[in-house]
N, C-alpha and C positions, 0 to 999 in steps of 0.2 A: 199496638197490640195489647189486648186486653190479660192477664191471667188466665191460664187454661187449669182443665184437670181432665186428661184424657187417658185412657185405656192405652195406649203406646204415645212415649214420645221418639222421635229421633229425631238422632242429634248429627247434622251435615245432610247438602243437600246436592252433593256429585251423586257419583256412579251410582253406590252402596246406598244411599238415603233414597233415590229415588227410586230403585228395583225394589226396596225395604216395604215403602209408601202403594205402589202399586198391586204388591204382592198379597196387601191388606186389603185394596180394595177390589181384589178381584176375590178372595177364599175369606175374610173376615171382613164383610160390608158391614155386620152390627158393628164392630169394635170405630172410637172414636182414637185422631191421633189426629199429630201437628210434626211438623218439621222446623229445627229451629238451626240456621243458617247463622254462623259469627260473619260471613264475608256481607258485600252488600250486592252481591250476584251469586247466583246459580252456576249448577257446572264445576265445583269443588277444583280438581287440576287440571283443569280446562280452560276456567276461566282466568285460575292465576298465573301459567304461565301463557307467555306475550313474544318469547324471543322469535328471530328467523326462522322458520321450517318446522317449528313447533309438531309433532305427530306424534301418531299412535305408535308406542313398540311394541306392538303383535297385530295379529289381523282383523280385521273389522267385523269379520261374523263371528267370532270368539267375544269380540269386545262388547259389541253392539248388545242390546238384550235380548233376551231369545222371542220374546212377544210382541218386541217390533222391528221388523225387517231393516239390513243394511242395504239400500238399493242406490247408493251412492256407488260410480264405477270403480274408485278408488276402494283395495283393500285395506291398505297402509295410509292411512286419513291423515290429512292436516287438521290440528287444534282446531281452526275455527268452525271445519266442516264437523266436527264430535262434538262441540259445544250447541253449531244450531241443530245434531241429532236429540242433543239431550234437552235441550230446552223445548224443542218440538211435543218431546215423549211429556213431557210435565202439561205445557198445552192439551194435550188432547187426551192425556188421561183426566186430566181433569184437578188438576196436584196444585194449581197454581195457588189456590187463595189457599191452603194447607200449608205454604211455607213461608217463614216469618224470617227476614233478613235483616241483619246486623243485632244477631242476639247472640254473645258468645256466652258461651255455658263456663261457668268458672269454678261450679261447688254443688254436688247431688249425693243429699242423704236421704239412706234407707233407713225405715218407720218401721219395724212388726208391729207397733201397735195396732196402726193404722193400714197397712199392707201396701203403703206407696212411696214413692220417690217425690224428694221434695226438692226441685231444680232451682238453682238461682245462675241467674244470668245479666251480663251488664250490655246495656243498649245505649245508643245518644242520647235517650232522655231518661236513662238512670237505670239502677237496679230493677229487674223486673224478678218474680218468682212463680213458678208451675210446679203441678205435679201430675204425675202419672202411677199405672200400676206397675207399667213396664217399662225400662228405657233400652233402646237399641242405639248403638253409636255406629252411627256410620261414618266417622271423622277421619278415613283413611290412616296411612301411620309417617308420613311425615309435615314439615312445621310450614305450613303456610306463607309465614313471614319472615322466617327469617332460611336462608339456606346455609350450609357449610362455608364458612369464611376458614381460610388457609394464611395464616401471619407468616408470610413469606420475607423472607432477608432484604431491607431495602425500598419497598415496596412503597414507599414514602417518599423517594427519590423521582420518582416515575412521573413526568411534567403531561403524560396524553391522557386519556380516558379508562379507567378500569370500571369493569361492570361486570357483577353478577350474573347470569342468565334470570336469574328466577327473580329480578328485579330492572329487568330492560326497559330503559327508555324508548317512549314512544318515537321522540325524536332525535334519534342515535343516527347521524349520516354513515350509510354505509359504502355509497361509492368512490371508487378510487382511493380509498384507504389500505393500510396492512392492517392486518386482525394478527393477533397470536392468542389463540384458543388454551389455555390449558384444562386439561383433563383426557379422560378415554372411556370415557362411560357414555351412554345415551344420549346426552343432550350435547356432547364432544362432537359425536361422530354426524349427528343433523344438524350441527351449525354449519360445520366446515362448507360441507357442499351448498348448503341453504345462503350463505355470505358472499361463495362465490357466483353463484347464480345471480346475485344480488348487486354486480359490481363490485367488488371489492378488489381492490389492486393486486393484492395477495394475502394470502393464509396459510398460518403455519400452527400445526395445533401438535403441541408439546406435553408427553406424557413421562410419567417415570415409570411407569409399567403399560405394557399392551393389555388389549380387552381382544376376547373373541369376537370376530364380526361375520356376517354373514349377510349375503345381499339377498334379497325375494324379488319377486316382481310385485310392482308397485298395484297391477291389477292382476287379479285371481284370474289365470287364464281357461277356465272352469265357470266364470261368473255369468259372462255375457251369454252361455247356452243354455243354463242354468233357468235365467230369468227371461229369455225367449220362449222356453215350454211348459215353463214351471209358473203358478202365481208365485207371488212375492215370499208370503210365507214359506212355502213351501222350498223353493229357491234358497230361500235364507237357510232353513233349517239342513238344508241339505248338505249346503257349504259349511255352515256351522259346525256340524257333524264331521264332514272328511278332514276340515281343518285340526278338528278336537282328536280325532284317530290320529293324526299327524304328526301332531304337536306332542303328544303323550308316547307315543310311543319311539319317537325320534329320543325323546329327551333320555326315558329308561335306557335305549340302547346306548346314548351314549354315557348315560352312567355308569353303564358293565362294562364297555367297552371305551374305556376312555382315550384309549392309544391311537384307536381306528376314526374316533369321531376328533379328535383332533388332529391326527392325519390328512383327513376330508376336508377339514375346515379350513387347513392352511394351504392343500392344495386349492381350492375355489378360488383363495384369494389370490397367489399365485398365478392363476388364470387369469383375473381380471386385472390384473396389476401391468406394466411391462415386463418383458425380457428382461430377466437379470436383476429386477428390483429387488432391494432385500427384506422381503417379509420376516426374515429372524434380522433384529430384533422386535420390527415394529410392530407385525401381528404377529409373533409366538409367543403368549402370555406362561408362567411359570405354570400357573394351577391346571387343573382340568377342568373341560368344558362342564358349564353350570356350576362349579366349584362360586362362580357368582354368575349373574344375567347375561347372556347373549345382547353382541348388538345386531340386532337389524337395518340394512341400509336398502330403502328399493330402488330396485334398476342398478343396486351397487352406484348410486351417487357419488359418495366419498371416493370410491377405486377412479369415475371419470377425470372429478376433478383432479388424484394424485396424477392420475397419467398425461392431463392434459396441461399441466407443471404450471395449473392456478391455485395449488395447497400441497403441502407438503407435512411431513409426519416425522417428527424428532424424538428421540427415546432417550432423556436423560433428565438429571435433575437440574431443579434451581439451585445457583450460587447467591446470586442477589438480583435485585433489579438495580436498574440503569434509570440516567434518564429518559434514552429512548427506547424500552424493553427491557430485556433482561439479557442476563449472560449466568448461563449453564455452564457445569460442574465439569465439563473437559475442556471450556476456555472462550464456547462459542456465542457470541453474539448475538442476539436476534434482536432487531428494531422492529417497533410496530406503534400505530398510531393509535391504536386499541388495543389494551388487553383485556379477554374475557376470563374470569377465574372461572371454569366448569368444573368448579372442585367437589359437586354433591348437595344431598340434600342433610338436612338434621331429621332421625328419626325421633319421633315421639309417639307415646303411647295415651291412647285412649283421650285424645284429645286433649291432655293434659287438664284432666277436671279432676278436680280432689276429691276421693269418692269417701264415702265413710257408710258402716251400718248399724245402726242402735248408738249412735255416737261413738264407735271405733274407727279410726283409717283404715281406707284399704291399701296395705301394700302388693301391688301389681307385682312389683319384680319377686316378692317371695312366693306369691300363685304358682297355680299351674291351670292349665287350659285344658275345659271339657269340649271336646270335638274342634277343638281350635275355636270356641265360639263364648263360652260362660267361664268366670274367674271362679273357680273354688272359693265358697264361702260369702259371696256374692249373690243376692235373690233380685229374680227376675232382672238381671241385665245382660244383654246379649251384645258382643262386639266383632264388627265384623271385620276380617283379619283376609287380605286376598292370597292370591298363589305366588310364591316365590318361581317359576318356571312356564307359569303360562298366566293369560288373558287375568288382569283383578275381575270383571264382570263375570266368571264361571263360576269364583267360589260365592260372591256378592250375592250371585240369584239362589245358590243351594242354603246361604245362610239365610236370604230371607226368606227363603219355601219352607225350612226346617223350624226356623222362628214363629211362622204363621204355624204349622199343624202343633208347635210346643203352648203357644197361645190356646187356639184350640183345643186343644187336649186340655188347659188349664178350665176353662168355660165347662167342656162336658161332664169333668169330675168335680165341680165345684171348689177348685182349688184357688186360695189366692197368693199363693207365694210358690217360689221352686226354685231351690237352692244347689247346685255341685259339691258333693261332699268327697273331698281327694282324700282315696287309701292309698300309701305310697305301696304296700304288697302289694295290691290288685293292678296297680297303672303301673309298675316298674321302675328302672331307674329313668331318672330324668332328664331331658334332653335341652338345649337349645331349642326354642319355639321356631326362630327362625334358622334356615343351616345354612346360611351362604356366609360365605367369607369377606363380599364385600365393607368397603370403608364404613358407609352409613351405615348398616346394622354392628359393624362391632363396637363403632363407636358409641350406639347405643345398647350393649351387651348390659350394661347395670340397670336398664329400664324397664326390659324386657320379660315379662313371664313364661314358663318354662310348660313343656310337655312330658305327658312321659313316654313309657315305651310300647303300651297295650290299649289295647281299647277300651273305652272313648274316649281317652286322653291324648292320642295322637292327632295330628293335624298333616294329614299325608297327602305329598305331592302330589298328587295323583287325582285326576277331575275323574274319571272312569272310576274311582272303588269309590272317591267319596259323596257321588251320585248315587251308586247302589247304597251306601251305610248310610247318609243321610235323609235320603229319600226314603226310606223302608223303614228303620231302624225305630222298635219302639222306645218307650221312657221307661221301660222298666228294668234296669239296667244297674242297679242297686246304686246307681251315682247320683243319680237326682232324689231329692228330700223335696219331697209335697207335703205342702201344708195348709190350712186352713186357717184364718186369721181371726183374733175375738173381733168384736162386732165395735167397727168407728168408733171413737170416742164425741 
């Protein structure tokens, strides 16, 4: 690849990079851009992760993009079927030769001289360097390569196989083995059943605190009539729709009411569990529901295999490992041929590229976020940041529609720069960006840029208000500083 100098660049080429790309060429066909990929494929957390049962946790016409139809029967997708949606979408929009693979971005300064971004990136055959007027990061917010390692007591001891999820071997035998899982987060709760379905002698997946779970059906029993009378589009958008009413307003209720939605939630599983099972300890989590992410299980997979006594669920801590397993904090044993750590991912912010402007650093964690999208004091860079409680592909499409008319609006008043300028009066006191309690974000609490409490400084759960704010909402809003640039040098 040659040096560019393009009107947008972005940066990641998942979800967020590719909704960012098409969003340009459907409402800004003048403006010139590229896509610049560190991995050496497409499909961003699609392609990276590889383990067992790999899926979507939410439903597919939320996830899917709203321009091109989910018409896969499946709501709750397997990884590889979301990866050939997304790679499909790049095909036929026409995105393919716009994206440049194996270019990790490692260092982008802002010029006022000159009114652009001057991007440096390292490739197999060296340093390369671009620039643009704009850059949009669509680098999602956690680490690619490496995930959450847990220095467990012992662990050194341990003569069989440990392995990461988010670093699975291709050729990891899985049948007629013991697995012992640890974790209780998302990718916990879709090994289990996904391993056992896979042969596996037995599983046992070992938490120290429960997660909320919650089974769906694995097909929207709504879809097949949907797309019997309806065209595709239309079918989609439909689904789309009653899902996003659902998901939205399930979630607020059980925010007010958190007594009653966790009531619900532990009766269901109780339902689908046996007679007598005991869901306290192993699904009654301390916090309140969304307090962090729901898991999703469809058709309740996990509750089969619990019942069908091919996995099982342990609620305590590690003491040390063994050398065949470990043994837990009240005396008990577990042997297993494999251990999986599912202990999380590492959050990272903004792709971990060193920003500076006029030759200042930018520090991220002292920011705070305009509309959940521009760092104060930051021109022209826009990042896209998804939803902590529903679909990432909801906010991904509002960031990039709202990017394209902010673009636009730069174009029709001749402006070449536009800066968020934070009043802490007007935006209130300041808030945590993201509000969930889980592991991965507090362990990335010192990273993270801050919101405040008023508008357009909030970043609010809620796809329903910030489809009306975003979508309508002019720039004249006394937060954005338009500017005019002197003339190239």
């Amino acid at each position: 690849m040659e040096p560019c100098d393009v009107d947008v660049l972005i940066i990641g080429a998942g979800i967020a990079g590719i909704d960012m790309a098409y969003r340009l060429t459907e409402s800004l066909p003048d403006h010139t851009f590229a896509i610049l990929e560190a991995r050496a494929a497409t499909g961003g957390t699609w392609d990276t992760f590889r383990y067992p049962g790999i899926r979507s946790d939410s439903d597919m016409y939320t996830l899917a993009f709203p321009f091109r139809p989910w018409t896969h029967p499946d709501a709750i997708a397997s990884g590889g079927a979301i990866l050939d949606y997304l790679r499909a979408t790049i095909r036929d929009s026409g995105l393919t030769d716009r994206i440049h693979l194996n270019q990790r971005v490692t260092s982008a300064s802002w010029s006022s001289a000159t009114a652009r971004w001057t991007v440096h990136t390292d490739t197999p055959d060296g340093p390369l360097t671009h620039t643009a007027r704009f850059l949009y990061l669509a680098t999602g917010y956690f680490d690619h390569d490496h995930g959450h390692e847990v220095d467990f007591p012992g662990q050194e001891r341990f003569t069989g196989t440990r392995v990461h999820p988010q670093h699975w071997p291709d050729d990891l035998p899985i049948e007629g083995r013991r697995f012992l899982v640890i974790g209780s987060g998302a990718t916990a709760v879709t090994l289990v059943p996904a391993l056992v379905d896979r042969g596996a002698a037995h599983v046992t997946m070992l938490q120290r605190s429960p997660t909320y779970v919650v089974s769906r059906p694995a097909a929207d029993p709504l879809a097949g009539a949907a797309f019997r009378v309806l065209p595709p589009q239309w079918a989609h958008r439909a689904l789309r729709a009653k899902n996003i009413g659902v998901n939205v307003l399930s979630y607020q209720a059980a925010r007010r009411f958190p007594g009653a939605a966790r009531s619900l939630i532990t009766k269901g599983v109780a339902r689908a569990l046996p007679t007598g099972y005991a869901v306290d300890p192993h699904f009654t989590p301390r916090y309140d529901p969304w307090d962090e992410r729901l898991c999703l299980v469809p058709d309740g997979d996990l509750f089969t295999a619990i019942s069908d006594g091919r996995a099982e669920v342990v609620t305590d801590t590690i003491a040390t490992f063994t050398e065949t397993g470990v043994r837990t904090s009240s005396g008990r044993d577990i042997d297993a041929d494999v251990i999986v750590t599912a202990t999380g991912l590492e959050l990272i912010v903004a792709g971990q590229i060193a920003a500076e402007v006029d030759g200042i650093p930018v520090d991220v964690h002292a920011g705070h976020v305009y509309r959940g999208l521009m760092l104060d004091g930051v021109p022209n860079m826009a990042w896209c940041v998804g939803y902590t409680n529903n679909s990432w592909t909801l906010r991904a499409d509002l960031a990039a529609t709202w990017t394209c008319r902010l673009l636009a609006h730069l174009r029709a008043r001749g402006y070449e720069r536009v800066t968020p300028r934070y009043d802490p009066g007007a935006a209130g006191a300041s808030r945590p960006l993201m509000g969930l309690s889980a592991g991965y974000v507090q362990r990335a609490a010192h990273l993270l840029p801050s919101q405040g409490s008023n508008d357009p400084w909030v970043l609010r759960q809620n796809y329903l208000r910030e489809a009306w704010t975003l979508g309508r909402a002019g720039f004249d809003d006394n937060a954005l500083e338009f500017a005019t640039a002197p003339p190239h040098s």
